[in-house]
C-alpha positions in Angstrom: -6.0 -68.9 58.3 -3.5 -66.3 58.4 -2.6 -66.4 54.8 -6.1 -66.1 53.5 -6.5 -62.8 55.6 -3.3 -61.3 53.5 -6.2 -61.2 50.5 -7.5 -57.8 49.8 -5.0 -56.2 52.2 -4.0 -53.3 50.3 0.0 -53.6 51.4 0.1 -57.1 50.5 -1.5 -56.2 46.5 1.3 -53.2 46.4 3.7 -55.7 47.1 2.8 -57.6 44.2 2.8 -54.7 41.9 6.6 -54.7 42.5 7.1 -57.5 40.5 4.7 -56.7 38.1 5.4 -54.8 34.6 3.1 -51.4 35.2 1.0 -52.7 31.9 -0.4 -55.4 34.1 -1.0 -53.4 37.2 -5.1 -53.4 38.2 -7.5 -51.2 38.2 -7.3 -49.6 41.7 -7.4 -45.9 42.9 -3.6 -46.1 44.0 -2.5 -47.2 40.7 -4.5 -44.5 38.6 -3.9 -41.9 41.0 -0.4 -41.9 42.2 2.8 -43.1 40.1 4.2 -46.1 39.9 8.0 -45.1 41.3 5.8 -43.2 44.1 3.8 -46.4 44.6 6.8 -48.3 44.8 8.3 -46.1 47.4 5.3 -45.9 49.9 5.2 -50.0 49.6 9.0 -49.7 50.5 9.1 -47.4 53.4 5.9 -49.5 55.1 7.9 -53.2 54.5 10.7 -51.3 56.1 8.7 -50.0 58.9 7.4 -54.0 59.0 11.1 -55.7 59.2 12.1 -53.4 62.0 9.1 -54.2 64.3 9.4 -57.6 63.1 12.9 -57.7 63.8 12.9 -56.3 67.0 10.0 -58.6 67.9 11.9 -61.6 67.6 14.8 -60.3 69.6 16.0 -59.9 73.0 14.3 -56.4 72.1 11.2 -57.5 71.8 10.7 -55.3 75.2 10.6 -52.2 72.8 8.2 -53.2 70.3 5.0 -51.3 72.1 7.4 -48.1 72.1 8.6 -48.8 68.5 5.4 -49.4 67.5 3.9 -46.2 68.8 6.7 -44.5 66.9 5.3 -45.4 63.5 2.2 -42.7 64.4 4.8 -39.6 64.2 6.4 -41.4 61.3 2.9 -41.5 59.1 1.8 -37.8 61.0 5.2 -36.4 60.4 7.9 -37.7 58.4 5.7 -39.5 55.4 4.2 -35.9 54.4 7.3 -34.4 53.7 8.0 -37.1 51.4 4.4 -37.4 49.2 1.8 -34.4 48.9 -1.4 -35.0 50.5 -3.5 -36.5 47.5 -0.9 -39.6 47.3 -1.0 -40.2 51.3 -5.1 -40.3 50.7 -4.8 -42.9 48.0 -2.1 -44.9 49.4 -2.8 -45.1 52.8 -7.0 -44.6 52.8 -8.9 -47.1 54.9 -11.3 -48.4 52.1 -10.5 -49.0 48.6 -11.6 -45.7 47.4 -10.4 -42.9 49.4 -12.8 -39.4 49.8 -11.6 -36.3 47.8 -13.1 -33.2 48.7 -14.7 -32.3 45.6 -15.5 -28.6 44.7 -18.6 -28.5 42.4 -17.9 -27.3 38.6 -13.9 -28.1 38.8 -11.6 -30.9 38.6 -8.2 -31.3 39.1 -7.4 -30.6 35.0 -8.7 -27.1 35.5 -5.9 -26.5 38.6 -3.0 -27.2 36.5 -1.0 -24.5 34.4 -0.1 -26.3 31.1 2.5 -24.3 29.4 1.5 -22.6 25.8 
């Protein structure tokens, strides 16, 4: 039972794309939205975030695992935005497969960027 739950978990699919090539990588919002190294490094700092509590679980620590666990809120609030702009943290970390942009009518994101001449 537990296995078959990993399906459609959007951590466990980003874990695969490691050991993908990027030509093979699906069609998802993450993938299109954010870049691959950035990708890459989200998936990394959240299987990090995973061995610690897992690690300390399994220990004479395992005491500290609510408090450790609570400490992965400020971690997301505070620590992940310096690291990836707001758009990427939508896509990466949204709660359905595809996040909600706030859309202002008659421009997209093209018409924001300065390309040089």
């Amino acid at each position: 039972m537990g296995v078959m739950s990993l399906n459609g978990i959007q951590l466990t699919e980003r874990m695969m794309l490691l050991l993908m090539p990027p030509k093979y990588h699906p069609d998802h919002t993450y993938v299109r939205k954010v870049r691959t190294l950035r990708m890459h490094l989200f998936t990394g700092v959240q299987m990090v975030c995973l061995a610690v509590l897992w690690a300390v679980m399994t220990t004479v620590a395992s005491l500290a695992f609510p408090f450790l666990l609570i400490l992965t809120v400020p971690l997301r609030k505070f620590l992940l935005p310096r690291i990836f702009n707001h758009r990427e943290l939508q896509c990466l970390d949204a709660e359905d497969a595809e996040p909600k942009f706030d859309v202002r009518d008659g421009q997209d994101e093209y018409s924001e960027m300065h390309m040089p001449v």
